[in-house]
Structure formats: C-alpha cells, structure tokens
PDB file of the backbone (N, CA, C, O) and the ligand in Angstrom, with CONECT records:
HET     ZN  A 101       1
ATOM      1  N   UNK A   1     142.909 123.777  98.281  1.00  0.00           N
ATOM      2  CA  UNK A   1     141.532 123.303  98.186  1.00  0.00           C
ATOM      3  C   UNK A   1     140.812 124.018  97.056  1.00  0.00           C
ATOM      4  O   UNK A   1     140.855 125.237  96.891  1.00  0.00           O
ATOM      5  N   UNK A   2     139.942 122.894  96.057  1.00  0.00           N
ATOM      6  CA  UNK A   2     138.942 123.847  95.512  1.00  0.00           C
ATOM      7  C   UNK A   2     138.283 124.700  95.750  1.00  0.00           C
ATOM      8  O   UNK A   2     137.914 124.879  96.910  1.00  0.00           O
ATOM      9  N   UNK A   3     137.946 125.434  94.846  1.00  0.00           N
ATOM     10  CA  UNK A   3     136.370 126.548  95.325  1.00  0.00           C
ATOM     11  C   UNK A   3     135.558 125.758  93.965  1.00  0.00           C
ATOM     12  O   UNK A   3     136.001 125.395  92.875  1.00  0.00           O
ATOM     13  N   UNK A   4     134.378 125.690  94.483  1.00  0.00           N
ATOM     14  CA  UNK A   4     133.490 125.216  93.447  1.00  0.00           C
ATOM     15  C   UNK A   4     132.159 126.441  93.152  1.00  0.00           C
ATOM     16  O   UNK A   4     131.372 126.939  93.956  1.00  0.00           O
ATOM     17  N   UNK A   5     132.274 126.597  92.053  1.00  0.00           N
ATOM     18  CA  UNK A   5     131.007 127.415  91.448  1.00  0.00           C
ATOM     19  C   UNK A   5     129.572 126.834  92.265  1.00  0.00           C
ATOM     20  O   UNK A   5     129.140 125.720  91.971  1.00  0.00           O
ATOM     21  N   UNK A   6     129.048 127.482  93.058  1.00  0.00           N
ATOM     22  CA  UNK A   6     127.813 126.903  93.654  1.00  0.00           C
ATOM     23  C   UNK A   6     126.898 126.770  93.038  1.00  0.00           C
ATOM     24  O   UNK A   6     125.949 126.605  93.806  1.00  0.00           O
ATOM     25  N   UNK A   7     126.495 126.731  91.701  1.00  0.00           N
ATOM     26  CA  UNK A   7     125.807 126.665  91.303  1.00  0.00           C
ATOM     27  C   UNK A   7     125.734 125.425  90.011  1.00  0.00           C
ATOM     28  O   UNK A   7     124.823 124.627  89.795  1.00  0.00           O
ATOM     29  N   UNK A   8     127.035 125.602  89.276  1.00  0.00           N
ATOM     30  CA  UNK A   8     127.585 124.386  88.400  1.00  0.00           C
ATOM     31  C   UNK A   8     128.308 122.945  88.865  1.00  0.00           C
ATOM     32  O   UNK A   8     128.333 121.815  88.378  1.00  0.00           O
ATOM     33  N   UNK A   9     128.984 123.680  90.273  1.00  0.00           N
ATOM     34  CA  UNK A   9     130.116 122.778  91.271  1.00  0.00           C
ATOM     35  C   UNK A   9     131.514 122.414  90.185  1.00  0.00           C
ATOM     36  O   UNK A   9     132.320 121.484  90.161  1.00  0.00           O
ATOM     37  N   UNK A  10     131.372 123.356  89.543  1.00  0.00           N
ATOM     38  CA  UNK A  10     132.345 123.198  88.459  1.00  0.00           C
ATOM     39  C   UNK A  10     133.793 123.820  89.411  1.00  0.00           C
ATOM     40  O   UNK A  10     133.483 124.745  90.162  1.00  0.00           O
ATOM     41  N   UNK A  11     135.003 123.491  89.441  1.00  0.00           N
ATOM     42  CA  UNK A  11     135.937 123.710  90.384  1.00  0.00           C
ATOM     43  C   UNK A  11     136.762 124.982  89.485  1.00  0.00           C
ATOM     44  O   UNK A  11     136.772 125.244  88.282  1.00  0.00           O
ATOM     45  N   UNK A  12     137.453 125.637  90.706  1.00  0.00           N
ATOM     46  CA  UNK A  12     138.559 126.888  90.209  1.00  0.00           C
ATOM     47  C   UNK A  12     139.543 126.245  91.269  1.00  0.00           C
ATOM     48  O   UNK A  12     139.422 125.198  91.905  1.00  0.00           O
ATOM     49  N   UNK A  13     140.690 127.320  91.265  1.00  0.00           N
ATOM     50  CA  UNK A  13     141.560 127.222  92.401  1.00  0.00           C
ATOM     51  C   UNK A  13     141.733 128.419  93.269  1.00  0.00           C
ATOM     52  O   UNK A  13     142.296 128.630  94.344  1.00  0.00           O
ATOM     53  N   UNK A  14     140.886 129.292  92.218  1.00  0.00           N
ATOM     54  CA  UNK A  14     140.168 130.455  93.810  1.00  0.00           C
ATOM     55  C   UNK A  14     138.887 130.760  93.561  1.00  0.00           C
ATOM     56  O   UNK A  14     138.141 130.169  92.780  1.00  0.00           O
ATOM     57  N   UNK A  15     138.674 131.558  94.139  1.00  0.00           N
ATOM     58  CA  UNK A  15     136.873 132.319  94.430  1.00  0.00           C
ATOM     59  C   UNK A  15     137.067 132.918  93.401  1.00  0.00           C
ATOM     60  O   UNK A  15     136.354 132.664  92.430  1.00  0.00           O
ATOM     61  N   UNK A  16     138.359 134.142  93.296  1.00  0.00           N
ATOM     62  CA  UNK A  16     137.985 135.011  91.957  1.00  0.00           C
ATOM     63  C   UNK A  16     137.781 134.484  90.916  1.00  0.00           C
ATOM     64  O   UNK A  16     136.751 134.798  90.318  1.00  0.00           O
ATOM     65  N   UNK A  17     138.694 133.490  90.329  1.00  0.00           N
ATOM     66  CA  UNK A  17     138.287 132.695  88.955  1.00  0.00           C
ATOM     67  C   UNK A  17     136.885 132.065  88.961  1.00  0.00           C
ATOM     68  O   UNK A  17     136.480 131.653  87.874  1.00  0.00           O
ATOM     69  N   UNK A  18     136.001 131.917  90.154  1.00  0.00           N
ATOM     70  CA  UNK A  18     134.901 131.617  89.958  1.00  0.00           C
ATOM     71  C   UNK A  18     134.113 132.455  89.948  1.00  0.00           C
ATOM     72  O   UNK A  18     133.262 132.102  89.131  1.00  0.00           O
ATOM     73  N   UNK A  19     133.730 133.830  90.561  1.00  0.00           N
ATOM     74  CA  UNK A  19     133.526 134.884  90.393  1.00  0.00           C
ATOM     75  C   UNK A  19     133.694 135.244  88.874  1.00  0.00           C
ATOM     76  O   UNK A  19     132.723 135.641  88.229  1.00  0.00           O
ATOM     77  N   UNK A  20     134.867 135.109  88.342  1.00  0.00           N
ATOM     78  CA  UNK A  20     135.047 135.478  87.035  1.00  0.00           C
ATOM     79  C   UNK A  20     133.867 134.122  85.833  1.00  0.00           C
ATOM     80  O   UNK A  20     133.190 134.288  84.819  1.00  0.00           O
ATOM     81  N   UNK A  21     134.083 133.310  86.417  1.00  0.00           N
ATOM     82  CA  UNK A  21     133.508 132.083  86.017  1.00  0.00           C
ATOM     83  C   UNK A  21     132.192 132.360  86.059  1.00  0.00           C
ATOM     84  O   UNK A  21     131.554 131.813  85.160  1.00  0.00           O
ATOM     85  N   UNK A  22     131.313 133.312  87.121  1.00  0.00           N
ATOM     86  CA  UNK A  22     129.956 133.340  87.037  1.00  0.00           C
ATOM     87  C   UNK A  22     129.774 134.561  85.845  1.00  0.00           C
ATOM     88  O   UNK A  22     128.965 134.512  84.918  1.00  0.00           O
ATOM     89  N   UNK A  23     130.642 135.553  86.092  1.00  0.00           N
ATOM     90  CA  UNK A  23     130.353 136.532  85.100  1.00  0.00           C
ATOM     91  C   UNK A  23     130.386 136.249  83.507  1.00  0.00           C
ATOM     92  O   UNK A  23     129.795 136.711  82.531  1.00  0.00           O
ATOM     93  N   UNK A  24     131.211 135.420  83.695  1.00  0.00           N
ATOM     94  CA  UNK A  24     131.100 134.999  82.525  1.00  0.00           C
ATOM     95  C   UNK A  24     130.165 133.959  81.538  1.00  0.00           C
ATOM     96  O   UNK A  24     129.720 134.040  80.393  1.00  0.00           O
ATOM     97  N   UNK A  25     130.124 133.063  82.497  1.00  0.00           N
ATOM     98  CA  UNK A  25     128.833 132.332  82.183  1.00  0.00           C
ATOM     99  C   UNK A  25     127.269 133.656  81.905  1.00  0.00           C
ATOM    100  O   UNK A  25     126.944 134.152  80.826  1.00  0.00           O
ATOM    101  N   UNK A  26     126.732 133.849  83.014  1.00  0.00           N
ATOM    102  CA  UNK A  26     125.885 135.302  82.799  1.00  0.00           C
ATOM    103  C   UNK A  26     124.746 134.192  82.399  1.00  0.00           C
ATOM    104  O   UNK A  26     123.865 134.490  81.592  1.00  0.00           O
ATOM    105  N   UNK A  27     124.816 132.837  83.036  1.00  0.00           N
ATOM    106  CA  UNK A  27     123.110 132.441  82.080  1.00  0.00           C
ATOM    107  C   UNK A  27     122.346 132.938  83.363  1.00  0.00           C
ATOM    108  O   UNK A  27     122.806 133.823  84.084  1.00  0.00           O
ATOM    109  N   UNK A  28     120.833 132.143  83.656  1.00  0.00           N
ATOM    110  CA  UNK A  28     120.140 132.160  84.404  1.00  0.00           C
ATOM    111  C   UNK A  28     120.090 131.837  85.824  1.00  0.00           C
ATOM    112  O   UNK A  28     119.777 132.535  86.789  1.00  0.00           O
ATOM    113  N   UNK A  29     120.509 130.487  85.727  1.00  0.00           N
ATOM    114  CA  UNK A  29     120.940 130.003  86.548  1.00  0.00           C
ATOM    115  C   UNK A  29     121.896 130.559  87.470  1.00  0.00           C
ATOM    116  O   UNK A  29     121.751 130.348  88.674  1.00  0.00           O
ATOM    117  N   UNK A  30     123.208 131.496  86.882  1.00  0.00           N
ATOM    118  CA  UNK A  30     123.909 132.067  87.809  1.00  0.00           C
ATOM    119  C   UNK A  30     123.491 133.208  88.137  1.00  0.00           C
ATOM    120  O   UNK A  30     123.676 133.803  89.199  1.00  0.00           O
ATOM    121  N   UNK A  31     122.761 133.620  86.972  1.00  0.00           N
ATOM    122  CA  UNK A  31     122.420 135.116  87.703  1.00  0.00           C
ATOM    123  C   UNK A  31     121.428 134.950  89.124  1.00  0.00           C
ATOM    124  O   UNK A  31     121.623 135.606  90.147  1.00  0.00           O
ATOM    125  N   UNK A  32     120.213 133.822  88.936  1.00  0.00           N
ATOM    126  CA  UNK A  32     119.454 133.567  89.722  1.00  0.00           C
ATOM    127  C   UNK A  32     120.322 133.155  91.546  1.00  0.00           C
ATOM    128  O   UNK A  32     119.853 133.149  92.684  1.00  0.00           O
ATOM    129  N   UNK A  33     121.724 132.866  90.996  1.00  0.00           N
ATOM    130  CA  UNK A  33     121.881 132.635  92.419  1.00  0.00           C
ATOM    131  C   UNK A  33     122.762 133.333  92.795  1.00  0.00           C
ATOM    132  O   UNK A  33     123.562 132.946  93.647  1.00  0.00           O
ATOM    133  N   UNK A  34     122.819 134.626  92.193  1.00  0.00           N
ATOM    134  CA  UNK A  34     123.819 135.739  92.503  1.00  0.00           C
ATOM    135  C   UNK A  34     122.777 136.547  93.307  1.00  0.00           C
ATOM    136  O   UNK A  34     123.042 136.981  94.427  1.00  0.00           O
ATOM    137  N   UNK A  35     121.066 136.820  92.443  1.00  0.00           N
ATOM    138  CA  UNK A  35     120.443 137.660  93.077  1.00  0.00           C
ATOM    139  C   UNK A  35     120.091 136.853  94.618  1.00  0.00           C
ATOM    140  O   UNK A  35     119.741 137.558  95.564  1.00  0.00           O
ATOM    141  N   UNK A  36     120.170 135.851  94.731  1.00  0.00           N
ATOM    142  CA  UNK A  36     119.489 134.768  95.794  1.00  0.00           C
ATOM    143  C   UNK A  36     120.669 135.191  97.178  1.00  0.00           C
ATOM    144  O   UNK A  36     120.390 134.773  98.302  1.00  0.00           O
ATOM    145  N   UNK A  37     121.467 135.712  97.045  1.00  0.00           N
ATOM    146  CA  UNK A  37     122.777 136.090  97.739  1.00  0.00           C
ATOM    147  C   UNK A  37     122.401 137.715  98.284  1.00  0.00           C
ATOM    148  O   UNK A  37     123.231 138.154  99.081  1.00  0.00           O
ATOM    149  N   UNK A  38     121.444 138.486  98.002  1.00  0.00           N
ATOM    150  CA  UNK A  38     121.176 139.664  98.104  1.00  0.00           C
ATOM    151  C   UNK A  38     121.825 140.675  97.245  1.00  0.00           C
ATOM    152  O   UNK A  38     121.629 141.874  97.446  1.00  0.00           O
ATOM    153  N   UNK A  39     122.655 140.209  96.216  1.00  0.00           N
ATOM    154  CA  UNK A  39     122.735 141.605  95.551  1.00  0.00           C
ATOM    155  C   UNK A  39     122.860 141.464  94.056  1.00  0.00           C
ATOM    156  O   UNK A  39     123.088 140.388  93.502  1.00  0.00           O
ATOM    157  N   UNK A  40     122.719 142.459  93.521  1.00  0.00           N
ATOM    158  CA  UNK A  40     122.251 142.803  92.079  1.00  0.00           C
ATOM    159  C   UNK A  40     123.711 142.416  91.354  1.00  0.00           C
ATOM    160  O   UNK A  40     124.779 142.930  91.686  1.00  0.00           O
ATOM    161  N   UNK A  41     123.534 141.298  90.183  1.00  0.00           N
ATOM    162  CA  UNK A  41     124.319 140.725  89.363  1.00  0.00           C
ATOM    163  C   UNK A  41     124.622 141.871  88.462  1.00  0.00           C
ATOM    164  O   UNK A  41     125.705 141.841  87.878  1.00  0.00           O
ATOM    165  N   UNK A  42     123.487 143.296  88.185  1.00  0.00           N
ATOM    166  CA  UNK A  42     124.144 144.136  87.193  1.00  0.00           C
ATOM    167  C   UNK A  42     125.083 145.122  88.211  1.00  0.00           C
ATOM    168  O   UNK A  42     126.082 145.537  87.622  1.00  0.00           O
ATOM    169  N   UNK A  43     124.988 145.494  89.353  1.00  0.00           N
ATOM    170  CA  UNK A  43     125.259 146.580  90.144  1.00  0.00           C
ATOM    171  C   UNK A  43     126.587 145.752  90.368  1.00  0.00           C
ATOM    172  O   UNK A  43     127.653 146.326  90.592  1.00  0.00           O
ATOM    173  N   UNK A  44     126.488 144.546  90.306  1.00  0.00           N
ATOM    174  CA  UNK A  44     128.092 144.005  90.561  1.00  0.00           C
ATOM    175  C   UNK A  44     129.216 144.384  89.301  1.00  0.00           C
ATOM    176  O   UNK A  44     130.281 144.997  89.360  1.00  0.00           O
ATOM    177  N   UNK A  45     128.563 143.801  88.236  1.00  0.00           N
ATOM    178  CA  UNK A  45     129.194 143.970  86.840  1.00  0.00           C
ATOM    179  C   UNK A  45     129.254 145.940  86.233  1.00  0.00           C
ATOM    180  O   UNK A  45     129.991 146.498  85.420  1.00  0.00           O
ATOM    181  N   UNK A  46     128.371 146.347  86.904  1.00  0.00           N
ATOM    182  CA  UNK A  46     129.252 148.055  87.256  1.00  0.00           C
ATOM    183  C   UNK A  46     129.806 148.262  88.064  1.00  0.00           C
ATOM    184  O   UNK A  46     130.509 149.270  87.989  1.00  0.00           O
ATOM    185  N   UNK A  47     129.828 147.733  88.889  1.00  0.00           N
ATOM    186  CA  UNK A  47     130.701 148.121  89.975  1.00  0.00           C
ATOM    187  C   UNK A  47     132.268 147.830  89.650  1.00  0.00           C
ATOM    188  O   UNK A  47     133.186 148.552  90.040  1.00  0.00           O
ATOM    189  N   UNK A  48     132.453 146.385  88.694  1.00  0.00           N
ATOM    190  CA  UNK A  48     133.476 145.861  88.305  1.00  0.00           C
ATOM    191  C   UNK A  48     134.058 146.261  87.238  1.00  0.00           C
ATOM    192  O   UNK A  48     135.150 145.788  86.923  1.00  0.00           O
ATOM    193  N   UNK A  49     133.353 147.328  86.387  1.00  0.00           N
ATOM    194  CA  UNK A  49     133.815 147.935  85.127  1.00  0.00           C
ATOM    195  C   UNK A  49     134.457 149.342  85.582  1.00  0.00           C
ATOM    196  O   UNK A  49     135.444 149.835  85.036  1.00  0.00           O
ATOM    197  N   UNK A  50     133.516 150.118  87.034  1.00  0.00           N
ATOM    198  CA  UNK A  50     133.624 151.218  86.840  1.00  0.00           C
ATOM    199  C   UNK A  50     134.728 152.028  88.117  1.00  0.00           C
ATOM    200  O   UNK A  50     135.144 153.186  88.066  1.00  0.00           O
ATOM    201  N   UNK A  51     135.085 150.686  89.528  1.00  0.00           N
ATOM    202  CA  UNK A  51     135.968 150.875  90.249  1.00  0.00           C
ATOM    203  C   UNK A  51     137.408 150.415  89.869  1.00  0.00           C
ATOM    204  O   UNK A  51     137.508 149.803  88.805  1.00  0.00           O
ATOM    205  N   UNK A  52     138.086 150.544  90.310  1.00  0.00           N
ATOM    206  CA  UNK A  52     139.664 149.826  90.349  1.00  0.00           C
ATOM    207  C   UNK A  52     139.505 148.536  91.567  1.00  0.00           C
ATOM    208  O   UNK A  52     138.631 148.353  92.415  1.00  0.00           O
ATOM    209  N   UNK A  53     140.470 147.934  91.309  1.00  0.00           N
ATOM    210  CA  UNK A  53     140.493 146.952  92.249  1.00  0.00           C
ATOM    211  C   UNK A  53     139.697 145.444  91.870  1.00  0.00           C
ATOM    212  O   UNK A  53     140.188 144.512  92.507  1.00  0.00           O
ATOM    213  N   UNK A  54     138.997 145.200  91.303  1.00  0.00           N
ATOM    214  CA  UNK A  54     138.430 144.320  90.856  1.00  0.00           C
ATOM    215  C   UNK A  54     137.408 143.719  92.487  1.00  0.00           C
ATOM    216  O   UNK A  54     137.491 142.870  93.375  1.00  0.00           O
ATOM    217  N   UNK A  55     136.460 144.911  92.016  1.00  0.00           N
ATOM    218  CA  UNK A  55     135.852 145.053  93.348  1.00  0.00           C
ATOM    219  C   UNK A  55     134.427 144.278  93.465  1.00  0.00           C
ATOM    220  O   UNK A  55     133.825 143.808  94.430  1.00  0.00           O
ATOM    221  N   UNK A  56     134.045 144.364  91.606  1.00  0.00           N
ATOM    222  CA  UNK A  56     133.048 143.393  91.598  1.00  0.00           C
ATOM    223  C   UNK A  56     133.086 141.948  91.563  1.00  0.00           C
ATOM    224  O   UNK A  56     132.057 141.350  91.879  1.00  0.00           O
ATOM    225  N   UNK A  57     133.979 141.382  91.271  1.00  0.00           N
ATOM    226  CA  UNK A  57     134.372 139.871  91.399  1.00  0.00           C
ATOM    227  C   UNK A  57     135.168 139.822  92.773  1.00  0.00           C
ATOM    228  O   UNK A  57     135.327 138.664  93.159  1.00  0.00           O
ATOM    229  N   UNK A  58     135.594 140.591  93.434  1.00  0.00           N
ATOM    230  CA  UNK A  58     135.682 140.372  95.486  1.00  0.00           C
ATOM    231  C   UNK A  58     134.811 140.273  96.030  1.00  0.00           C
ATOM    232  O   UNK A  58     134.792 139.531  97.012  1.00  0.00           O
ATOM    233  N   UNK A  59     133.214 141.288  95.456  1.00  0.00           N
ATOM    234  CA  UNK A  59     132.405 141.015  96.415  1.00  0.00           C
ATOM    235  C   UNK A  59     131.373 139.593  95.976  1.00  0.00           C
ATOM    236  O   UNK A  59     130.343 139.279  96.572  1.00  0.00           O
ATOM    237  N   UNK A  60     131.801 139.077  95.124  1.00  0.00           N
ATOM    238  CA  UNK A  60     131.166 137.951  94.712  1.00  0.00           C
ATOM    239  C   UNK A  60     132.200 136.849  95.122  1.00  0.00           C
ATOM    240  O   UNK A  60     131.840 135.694  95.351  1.00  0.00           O
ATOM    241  N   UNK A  61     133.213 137.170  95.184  1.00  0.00           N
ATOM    242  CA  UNK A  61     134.154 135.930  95.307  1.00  0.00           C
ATOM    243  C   UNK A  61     134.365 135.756  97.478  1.00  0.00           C
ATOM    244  O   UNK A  61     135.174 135.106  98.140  1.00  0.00           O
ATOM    245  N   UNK A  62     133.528 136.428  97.786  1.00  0.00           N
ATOM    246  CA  UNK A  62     133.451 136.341  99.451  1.00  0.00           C
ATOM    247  C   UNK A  62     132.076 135.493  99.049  1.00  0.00           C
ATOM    248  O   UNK A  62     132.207 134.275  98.937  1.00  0.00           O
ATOM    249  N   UNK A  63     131.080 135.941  98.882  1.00  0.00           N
ATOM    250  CA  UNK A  63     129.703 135.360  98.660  1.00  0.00           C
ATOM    251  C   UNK A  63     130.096 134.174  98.567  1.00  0.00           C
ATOM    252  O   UNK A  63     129.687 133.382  99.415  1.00  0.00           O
ATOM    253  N   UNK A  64     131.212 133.596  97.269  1.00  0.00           N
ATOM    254  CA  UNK A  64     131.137 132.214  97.227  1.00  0.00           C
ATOM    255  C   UNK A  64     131.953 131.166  97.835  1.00  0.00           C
ATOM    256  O   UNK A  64     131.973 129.936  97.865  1.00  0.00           O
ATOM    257  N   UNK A  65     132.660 132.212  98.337  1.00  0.00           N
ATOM    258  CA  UNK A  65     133.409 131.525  99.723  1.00  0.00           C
ATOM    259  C   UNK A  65     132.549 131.190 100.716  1.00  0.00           C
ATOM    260  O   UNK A  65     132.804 130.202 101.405  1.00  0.00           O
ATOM    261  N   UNK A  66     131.465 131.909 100.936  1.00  0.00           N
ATOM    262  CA  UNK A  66     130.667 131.562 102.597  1.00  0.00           C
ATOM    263  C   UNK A  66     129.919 130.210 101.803  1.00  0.00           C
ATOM    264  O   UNK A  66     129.975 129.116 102.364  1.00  0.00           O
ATOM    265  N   UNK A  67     129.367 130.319 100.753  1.00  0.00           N
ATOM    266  CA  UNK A  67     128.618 129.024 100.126  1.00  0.00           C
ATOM    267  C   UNK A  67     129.263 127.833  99.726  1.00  0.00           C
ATOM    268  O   UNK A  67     128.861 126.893  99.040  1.00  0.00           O
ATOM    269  N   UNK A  68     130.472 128.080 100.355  1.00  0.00           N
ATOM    270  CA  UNK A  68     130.993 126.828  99.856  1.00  0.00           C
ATOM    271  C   UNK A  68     130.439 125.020 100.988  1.00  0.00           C
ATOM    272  O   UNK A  68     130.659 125.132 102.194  1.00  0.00           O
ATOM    273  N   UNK A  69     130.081 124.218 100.720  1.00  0.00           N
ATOM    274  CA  UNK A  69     130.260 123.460 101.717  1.00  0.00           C
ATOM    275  C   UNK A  69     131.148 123.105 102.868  1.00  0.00           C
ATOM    276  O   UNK A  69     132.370 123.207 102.761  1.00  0.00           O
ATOM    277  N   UNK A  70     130.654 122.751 103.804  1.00  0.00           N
ATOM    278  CA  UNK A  70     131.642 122.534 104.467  1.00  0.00           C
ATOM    279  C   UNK A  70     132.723 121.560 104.710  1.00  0.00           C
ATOM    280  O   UNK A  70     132.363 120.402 104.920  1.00  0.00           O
ATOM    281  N   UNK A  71     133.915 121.811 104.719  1.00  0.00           N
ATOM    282  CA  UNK A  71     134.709 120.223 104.543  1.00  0.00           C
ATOM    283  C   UNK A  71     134.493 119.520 105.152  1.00  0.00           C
ATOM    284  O   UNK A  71     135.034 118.420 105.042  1.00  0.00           O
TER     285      UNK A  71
HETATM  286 ZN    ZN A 101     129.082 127.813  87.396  1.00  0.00          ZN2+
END
C-alpha cells in the first residue's frame, strides 16, 4: 500500500521516503503541517543530523502514518 505525503498526497512506498520527501521539499506548506502535528520541523532536522539511526525522519514517518486516511 501507498503512503501518501499528507499534505501533497503525492505517493511513496513507505513513510520514510515521505518523511524524506517532506524534508526535502522544506516549503511552507510542509513545514506548516509538520508544526500542526506538535513538533518542531527544525528540532526534527537536528535531531536527524545529530543522532544515528535516522531518528528524525522515524519520528515523522509515524506522524504520517497515523495521518494517513483510512482504507
Ligand atoms: Zn508532499
């Protein structure tokens, strides 16, 4: 099953590539619905530079798992 960017509905074939997909994008729009999720789009993108594990695109790539619609 897809995961769709909640915000573009643009499709991946996981959360992380969309996760990676929001970071990368970085416009308004995603940031606006990263903060709308409760947490800080920069504290993610340190968190993701400065842990191992690729910890900032997990905790975004759960976020966009719960937002996904429902099938
Ligand atoms: Zn998007």
């Amino acid at each position: 099953m897809d995961i769709k960017c909640p915000v573009c509905k643009k499709p991946r074939n996981t959360s992380m590539k969309v996760a990676r997909h929001i970071f990368g994008t970085g416009d308004k729009p995603h940031k606006a619905w990263v903060k709308a999720q409760g947490v800080s789009y920069i504290d993610l993108l340190i968190q993701q530079a400065t842990e191992t594990g690729n910890r900032g695109f997990a905790t975004l790539a759960a976020l966009i798992e719960k937002a996904q619609p429902a099938a």
